[in-house]
mmCIF file of the N, C-alpha and C atoms, coordinates in Angstrom:
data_MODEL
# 
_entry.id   MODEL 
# 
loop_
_atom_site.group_PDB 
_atom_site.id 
_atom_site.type_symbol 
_atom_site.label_atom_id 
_atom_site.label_alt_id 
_atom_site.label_comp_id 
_atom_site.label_asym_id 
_atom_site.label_entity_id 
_atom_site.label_seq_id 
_atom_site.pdbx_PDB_ins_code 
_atom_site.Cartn_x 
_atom_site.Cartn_y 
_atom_site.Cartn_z 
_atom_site.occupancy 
_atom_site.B_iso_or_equiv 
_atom_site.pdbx_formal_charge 
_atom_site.auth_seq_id 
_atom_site.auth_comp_id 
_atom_site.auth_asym_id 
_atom_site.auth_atom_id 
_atom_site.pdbx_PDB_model_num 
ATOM 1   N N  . UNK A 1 1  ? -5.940  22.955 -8.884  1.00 0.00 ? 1  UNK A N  1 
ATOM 2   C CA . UNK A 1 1  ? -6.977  22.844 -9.879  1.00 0.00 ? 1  UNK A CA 1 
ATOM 3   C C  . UNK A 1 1  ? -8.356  22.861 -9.212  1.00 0.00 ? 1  UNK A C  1 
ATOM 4   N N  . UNK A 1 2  ? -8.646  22.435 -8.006  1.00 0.00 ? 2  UNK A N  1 
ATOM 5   C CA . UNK A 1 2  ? -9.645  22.323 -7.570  1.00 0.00 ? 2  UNK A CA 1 
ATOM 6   C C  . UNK A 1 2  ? -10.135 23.154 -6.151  1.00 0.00 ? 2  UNK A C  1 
ATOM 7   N N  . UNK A 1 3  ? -9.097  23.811 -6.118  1.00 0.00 ? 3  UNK A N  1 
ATOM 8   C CA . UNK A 1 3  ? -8.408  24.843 -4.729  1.00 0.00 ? 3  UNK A CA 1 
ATOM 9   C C  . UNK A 1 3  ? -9.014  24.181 -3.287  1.00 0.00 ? 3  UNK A C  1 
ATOM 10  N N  . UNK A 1 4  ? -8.456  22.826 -3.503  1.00 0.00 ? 4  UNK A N  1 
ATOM 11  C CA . UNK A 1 4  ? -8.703  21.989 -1.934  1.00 0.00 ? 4  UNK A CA 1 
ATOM 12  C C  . UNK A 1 4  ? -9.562  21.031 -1.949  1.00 0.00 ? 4  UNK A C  1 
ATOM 13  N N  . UNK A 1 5  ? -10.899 21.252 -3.394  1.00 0.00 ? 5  UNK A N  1 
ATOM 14  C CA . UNK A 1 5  ? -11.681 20.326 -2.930  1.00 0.00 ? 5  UNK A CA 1 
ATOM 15  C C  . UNK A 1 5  ? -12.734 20.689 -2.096  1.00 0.00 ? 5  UNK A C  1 
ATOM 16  N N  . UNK A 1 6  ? -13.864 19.720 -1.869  1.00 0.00 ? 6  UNK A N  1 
ATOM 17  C CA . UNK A 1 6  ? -14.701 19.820 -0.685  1.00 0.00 ? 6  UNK A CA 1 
ATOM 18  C C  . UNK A 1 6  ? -14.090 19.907 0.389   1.00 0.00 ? 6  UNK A C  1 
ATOM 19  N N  . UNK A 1 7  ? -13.764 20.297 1.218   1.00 0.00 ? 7  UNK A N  1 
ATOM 20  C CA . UNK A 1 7  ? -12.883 19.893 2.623   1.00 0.00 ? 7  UNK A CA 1 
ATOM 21  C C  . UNK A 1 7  ? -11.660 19.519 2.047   1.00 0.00 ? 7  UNK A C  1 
ATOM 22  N N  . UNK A 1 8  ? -10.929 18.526 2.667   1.00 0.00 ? 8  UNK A N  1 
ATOM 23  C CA . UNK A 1 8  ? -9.490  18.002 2.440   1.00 0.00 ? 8  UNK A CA 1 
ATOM 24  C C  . UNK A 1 8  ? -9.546  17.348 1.433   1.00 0.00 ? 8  UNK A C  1 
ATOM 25  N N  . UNK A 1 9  ? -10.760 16.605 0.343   1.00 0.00 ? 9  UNK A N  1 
ATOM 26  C CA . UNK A 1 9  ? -10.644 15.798 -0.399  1.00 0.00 ? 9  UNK A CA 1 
ATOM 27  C C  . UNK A 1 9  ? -9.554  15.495 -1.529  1.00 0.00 ? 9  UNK A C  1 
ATOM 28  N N  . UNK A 1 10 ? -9.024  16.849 -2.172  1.00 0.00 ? 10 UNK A N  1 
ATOM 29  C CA . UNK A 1 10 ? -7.699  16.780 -3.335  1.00 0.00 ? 10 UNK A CA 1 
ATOM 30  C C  . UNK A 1 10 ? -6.413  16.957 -2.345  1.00 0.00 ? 10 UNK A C  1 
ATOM 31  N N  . UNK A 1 11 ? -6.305  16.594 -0.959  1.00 0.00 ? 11 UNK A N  1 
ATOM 32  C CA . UNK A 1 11 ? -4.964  17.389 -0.378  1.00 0.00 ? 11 UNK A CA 1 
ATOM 33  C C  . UNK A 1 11 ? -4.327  16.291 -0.471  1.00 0.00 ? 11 UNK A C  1 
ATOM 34  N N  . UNK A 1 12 ? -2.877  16.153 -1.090  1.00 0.00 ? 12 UNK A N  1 
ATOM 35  C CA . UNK A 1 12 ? -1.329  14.755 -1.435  1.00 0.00 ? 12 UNK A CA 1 
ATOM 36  C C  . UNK A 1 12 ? -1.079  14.653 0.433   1.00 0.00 ? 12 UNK A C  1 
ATOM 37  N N  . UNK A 1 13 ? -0.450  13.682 -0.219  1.00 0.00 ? 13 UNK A N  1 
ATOM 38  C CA . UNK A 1 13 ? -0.648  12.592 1.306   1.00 0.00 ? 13 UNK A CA 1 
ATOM 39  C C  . UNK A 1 13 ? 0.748   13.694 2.139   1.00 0.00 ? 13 UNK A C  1 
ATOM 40  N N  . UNK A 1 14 ? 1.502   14.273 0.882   1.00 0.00 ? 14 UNK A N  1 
ATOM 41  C CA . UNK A 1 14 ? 3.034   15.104 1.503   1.00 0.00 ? 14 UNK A CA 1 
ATOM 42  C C  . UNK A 1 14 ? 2.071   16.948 2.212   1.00 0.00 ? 14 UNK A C  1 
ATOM 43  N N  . UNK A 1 15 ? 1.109   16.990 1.761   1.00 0.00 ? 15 UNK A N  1 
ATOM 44  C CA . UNK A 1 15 ? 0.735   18.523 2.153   1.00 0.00 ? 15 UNK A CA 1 
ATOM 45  C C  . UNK A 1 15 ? -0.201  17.869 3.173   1.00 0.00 ? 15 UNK A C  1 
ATOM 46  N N  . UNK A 1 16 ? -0.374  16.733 3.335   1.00 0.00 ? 16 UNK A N  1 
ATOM 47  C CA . UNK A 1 16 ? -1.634  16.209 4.705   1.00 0.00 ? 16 UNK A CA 1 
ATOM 48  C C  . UNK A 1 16 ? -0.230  15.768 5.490   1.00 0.00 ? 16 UNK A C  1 
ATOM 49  N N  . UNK A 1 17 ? 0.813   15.285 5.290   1.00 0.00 ? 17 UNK A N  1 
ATOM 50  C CA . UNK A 1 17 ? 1.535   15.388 6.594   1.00 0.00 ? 17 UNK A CA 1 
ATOM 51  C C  . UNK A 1 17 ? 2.299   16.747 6.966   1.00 0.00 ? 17 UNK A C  1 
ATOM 52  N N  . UNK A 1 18 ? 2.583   17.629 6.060   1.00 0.00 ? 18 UNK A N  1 
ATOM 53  C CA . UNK A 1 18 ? 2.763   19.025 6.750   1.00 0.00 ? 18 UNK A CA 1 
ATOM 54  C C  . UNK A 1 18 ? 2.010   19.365 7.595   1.00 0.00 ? 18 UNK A C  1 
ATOM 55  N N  . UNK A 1 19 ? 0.759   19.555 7.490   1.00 0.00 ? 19 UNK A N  1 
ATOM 56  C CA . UNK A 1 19 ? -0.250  20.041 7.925   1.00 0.00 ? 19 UNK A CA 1 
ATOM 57  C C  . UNK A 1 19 ? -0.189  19.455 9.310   1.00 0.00 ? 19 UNK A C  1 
ATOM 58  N N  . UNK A 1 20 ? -0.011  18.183 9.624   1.00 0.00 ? 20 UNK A N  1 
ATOM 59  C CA . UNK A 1 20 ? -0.449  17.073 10.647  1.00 0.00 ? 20 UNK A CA 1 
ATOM 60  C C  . UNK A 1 20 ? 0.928   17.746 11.195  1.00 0.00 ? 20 UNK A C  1 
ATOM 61  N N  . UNK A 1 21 ? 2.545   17.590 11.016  1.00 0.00 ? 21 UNK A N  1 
ATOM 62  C CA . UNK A 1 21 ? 3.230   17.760 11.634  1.00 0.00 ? 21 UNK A CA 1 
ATOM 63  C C  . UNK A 1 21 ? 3.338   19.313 12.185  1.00 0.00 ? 21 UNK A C  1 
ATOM 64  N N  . UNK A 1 22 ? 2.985   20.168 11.753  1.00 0.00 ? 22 UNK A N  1 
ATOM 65  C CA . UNK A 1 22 ? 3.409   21.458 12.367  1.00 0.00 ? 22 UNK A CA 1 
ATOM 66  C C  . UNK A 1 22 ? 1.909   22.199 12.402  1.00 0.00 ? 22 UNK A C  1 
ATOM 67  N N  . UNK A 1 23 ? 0.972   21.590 12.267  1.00 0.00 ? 23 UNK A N  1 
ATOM 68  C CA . UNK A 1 23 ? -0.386  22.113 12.347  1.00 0.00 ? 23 UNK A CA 1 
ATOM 69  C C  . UNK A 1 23 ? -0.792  21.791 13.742  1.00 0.00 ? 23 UNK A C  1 
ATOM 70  N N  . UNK A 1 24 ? -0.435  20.705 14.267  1.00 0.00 ? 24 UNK A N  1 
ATOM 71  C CA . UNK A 1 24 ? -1.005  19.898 14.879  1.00 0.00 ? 24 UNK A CA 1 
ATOM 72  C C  . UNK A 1 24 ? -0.325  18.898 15.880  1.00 0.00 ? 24 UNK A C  1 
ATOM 73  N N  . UNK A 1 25 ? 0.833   19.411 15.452  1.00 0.00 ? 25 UNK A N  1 
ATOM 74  C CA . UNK A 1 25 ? 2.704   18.709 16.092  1.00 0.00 ? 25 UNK A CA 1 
ATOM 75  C C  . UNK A 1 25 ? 2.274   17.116 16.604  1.00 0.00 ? 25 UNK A C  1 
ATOM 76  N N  . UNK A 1 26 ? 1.916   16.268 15.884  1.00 0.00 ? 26 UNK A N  1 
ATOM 77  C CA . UNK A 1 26 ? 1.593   15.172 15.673  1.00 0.00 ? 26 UNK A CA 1 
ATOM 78  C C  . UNK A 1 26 ? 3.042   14.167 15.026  1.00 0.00 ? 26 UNK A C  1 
ATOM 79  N N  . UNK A 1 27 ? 4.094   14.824 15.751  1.00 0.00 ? 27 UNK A N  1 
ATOM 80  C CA . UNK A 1 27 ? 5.206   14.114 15.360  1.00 0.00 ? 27 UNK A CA 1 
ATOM 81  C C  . UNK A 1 27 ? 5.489   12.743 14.596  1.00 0.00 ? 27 UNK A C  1 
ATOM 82  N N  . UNK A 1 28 ? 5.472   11.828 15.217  1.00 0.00 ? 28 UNK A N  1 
ATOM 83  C CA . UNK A 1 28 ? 5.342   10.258 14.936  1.00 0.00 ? 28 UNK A CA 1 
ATOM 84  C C  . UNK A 1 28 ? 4.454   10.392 14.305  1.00 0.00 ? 28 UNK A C  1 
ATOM 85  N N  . UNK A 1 29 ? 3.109   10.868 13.814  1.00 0.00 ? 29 UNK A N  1 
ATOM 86  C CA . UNK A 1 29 ? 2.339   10.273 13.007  1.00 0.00 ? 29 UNK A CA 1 
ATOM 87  C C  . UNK A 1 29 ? 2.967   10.289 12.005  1.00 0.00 ? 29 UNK A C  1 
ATOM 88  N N  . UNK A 1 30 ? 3.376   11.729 11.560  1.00 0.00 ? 30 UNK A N  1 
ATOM 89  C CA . UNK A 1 30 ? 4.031   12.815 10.071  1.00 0.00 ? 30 UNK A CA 1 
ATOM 90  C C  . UNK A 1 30 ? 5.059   11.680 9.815   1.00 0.00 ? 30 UNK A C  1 
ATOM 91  N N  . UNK A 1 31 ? 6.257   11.273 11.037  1.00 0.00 ? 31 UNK A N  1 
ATOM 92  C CA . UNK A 1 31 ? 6.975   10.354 10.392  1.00 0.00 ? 31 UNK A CA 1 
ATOM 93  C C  . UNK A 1 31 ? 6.742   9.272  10.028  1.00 0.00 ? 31 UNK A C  1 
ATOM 94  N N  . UNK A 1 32 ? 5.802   8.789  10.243  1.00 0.00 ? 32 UNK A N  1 
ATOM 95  C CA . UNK A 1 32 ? 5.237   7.098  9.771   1.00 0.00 ? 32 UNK A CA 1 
ATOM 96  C C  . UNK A 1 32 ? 4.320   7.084  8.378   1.00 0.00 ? 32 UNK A C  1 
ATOM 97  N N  . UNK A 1 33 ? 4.195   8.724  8.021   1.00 0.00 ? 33 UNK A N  1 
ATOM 98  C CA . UNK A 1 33 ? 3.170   9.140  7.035   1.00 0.00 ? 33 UNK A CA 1 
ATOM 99  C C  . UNK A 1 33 ? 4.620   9.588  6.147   1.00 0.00 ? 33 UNK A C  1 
ATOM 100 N N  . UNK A 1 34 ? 5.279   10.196 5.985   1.00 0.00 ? 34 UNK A N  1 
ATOM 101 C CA . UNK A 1 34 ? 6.129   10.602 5.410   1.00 0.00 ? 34 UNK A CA 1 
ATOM 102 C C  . UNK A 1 34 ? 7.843   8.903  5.080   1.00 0.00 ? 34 UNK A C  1 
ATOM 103 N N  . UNK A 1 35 ? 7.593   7.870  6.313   1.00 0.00 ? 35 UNK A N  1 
ATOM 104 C CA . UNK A 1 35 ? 8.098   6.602  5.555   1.00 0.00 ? 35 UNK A CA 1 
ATOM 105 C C  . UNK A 1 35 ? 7.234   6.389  4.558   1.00 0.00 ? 35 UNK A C  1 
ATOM 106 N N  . UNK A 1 36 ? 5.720   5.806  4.783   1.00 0.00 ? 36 UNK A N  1 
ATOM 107 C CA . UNK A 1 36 ? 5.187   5.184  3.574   1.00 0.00 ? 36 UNK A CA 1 
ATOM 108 C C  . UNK A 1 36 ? 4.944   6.371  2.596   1.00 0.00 ? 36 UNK A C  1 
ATOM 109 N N  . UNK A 1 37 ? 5.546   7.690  2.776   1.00 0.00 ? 37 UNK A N  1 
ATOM 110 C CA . UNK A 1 37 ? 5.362   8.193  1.311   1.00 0.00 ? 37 UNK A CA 1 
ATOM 111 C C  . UNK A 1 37 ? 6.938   7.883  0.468   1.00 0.00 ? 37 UNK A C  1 
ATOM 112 N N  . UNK A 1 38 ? 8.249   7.541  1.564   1.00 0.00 ? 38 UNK A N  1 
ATOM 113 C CA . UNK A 1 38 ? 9.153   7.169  0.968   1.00 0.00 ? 38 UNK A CA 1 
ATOM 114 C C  . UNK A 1 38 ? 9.432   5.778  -0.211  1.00 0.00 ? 38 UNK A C  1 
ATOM 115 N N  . UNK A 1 39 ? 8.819   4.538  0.738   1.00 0.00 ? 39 UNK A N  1 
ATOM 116 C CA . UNK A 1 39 ? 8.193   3.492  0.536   1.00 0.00 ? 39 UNK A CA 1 
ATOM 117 C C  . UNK A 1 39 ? 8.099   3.551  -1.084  1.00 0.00 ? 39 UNK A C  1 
ATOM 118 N N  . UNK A 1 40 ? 6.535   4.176  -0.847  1.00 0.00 ? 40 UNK A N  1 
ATOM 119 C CA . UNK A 1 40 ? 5.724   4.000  -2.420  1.00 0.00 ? 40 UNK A CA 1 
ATOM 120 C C  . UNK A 1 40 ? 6.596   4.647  -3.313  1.00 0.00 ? 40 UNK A C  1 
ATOM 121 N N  . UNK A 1 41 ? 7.132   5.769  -3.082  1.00 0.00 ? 41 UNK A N  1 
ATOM 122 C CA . UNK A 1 41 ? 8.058   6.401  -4.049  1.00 0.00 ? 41 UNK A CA 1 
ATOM 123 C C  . UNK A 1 41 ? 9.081   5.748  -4.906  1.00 0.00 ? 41 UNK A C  1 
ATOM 124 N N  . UNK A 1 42 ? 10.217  5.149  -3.652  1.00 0.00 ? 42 UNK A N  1 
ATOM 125 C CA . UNK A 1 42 ? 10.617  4.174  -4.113  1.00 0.00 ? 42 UNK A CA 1 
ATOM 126 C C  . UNK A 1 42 ? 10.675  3.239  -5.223  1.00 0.00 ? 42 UNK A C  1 
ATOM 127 N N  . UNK A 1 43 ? 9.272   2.647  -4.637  1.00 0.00 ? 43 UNK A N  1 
ATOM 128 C CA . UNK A 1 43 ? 8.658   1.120  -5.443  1.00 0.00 ? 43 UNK A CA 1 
ATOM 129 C C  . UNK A 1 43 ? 8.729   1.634  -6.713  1.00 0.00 ? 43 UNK A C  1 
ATOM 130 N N  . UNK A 1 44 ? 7.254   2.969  -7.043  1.00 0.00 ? 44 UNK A N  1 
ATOM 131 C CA . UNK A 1 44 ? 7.480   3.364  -8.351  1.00 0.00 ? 44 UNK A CA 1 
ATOM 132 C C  . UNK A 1 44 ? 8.689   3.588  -9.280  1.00 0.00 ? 44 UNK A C  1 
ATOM 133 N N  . UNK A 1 45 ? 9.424   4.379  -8.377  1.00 0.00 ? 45 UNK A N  1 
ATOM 134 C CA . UNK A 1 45 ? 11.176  4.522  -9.012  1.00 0.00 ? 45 UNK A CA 1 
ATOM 135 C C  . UNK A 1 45 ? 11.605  3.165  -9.646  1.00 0.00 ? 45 UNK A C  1 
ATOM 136 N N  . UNK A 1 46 ? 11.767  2.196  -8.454  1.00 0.00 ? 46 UNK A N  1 
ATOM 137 C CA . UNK A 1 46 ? 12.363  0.816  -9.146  1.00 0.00 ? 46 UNK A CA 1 
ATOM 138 C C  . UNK A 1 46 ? 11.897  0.026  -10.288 1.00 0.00 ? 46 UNK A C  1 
ATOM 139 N N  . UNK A 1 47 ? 9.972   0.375  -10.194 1.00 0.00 ? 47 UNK A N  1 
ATOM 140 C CA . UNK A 1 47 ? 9.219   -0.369 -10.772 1.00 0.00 ? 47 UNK A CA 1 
ATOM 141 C C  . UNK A 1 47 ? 9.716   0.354  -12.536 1.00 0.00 ? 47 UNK A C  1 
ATOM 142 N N  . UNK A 1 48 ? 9.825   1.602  -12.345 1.00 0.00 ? 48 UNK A N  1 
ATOM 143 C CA . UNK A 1 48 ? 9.954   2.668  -13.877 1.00 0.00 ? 48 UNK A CA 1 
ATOM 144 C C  . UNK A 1 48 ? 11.053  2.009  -14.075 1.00 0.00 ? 48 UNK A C  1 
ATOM 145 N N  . UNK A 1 49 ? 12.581  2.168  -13.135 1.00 0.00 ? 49 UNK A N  1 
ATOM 146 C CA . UNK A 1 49 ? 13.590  1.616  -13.927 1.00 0.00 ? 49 UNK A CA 1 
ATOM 147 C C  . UNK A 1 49 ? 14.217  -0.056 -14.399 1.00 0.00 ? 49 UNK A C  1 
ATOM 148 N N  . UNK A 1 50 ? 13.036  -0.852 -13.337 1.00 0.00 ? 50 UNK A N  1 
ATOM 149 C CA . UNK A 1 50 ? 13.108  -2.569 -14.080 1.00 0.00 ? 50 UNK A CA 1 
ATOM 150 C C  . UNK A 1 50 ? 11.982  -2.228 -15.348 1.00 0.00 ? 50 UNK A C  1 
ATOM 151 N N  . UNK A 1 51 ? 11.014  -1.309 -15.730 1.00 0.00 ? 51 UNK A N  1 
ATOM 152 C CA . UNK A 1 51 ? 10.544  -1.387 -17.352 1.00 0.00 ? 51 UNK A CA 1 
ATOM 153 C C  . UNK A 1 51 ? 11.560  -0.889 -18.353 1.00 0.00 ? 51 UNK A C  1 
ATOM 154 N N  . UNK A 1 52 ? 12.097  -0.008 -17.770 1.00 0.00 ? 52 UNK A N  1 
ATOM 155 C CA . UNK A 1 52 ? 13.149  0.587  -18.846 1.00 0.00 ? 52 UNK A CA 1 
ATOM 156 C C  . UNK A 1 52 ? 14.035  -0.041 -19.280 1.00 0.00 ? 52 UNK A C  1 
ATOM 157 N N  . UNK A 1 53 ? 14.260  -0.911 -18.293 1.00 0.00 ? 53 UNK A N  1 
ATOM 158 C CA . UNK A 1 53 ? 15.809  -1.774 -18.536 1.00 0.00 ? 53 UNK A CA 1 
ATOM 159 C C  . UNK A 1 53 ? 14.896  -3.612 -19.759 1.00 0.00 ? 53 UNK A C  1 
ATOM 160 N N  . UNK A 1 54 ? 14.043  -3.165 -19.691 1.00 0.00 ? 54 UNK A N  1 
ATOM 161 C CA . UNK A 1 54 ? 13.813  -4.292 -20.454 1.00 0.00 ? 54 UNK A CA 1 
ATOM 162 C C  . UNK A 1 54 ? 13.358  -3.688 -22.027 1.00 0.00 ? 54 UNK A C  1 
ATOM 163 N N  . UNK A 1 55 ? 12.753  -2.712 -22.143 1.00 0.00 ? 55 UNK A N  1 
ATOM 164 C CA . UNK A 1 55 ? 12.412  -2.220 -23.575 1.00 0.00 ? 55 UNK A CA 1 
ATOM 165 C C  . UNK A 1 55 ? 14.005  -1.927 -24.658 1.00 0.00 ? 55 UNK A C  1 
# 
C-alpha cells in the first residue's frame, strides 16, 4: 500500500528478518527475530482462542 514507505518504515518484522538473514547473513540475529515473531504469534493465537471459548 505504501510501496516501502520512507526508507524501511512499513517493512513486517518477517520481511525485515529475510532481508537481515540472507541480505546480510546475519544468522543468529534472523533467529532471535524470527523466535519473538513466533512468541507474539502464539500469544495472539491463545489470546483469540481463551476469548472464543468464553463467548
Amino acid at each position: 500500500m505504501t510501496q516501502g514507505g520512507p526508507g524501511n518504515a512499513s517493512e513486517t518484522l518477517n520481511v525485515y528478518a529475510y532481508h537481515t538473514g540472507f541480505e546480510f547473513l546475519r544468522v543468529g540475529y534472523t533467529a532471535s527475530l524470527l523466535t519473538l515473531l513466533l512468541v507474539i504469534v502464539a500469544a495472539v493465537a491463545l489470546g483469540v482462542n481463551l476469548l472464543r471459548r468464553r463467548i
